[in-house]
C-alpha positions, -999 to 999 in steps of 0.1 A, spaced: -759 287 -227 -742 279 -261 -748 250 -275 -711 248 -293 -696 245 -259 -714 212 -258 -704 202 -295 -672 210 -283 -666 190 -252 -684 163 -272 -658 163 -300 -627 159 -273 -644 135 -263 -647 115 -300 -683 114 -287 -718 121 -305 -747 137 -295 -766 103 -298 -742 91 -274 -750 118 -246 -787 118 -254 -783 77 -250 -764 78 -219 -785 102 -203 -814 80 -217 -831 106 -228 -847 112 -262 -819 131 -290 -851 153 -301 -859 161 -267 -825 169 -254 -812 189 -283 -848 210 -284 -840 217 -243 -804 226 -248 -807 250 -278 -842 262 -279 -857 261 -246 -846 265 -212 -832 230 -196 -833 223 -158 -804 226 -138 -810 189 -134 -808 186 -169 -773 203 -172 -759 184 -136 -769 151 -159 -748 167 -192 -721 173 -176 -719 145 -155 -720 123 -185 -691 149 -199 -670 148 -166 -667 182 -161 -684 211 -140 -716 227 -150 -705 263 -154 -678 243 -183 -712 243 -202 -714 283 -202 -676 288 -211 -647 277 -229 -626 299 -206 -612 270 -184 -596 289 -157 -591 259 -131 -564 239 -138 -582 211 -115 -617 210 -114 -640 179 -106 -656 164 -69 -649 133 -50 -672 116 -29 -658 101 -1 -678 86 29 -705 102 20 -694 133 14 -689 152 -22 -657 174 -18 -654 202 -46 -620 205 -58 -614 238 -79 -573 242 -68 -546 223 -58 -548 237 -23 -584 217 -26 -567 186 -35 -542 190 -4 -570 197 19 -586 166 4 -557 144 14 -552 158 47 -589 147 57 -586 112 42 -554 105 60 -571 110 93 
């Protein structure tokens, strides 16, 4: 993982690292040491990019190549959506 992908996303977001670390609630030692020098948990990553709104593997790349990403929950249920075609299936199962 590169740890600029996360600087990035962080700067779009006119957020700082003591932010994330503080909305994860999670020490800003701890979580820096994780994402650059060691090897954080795929929890870990779920819970940065959560707080970042975007999909894990955005962490790994700055080649967005979804023009719609993101997941719904609904009854339950977390839908995926990686395409438009997602987004229309999406709609045809809440309108039943």
């Amino acid at each position: 993982m590169d740890f600029t992908i996360i600087k990035e996303l962080l700067d779009e977001r006119n957020m700082s690292f003591k932010e994330l670390s503080d909305k994860l609630g999670v020490d800003r030692n701890n979580l820096y040491n994780s994402l650059t020098k060691g090897n954080p948990t795929l929890q870990r990553l779920e819970a940065v990019a959560n707080v970042l709104n975007v999909p894990v593997w955005r962490l790994f790349t700055t080649d967005n190549k979804a023009e719609i990403y993101g997941s719904v929950v609904y009854k339950d249920e977390v839908y995926v959506i990686r395409s438009k075609q997602d987004v229309i299936n999406l709609a045809d199962i809440i309108s039943k």
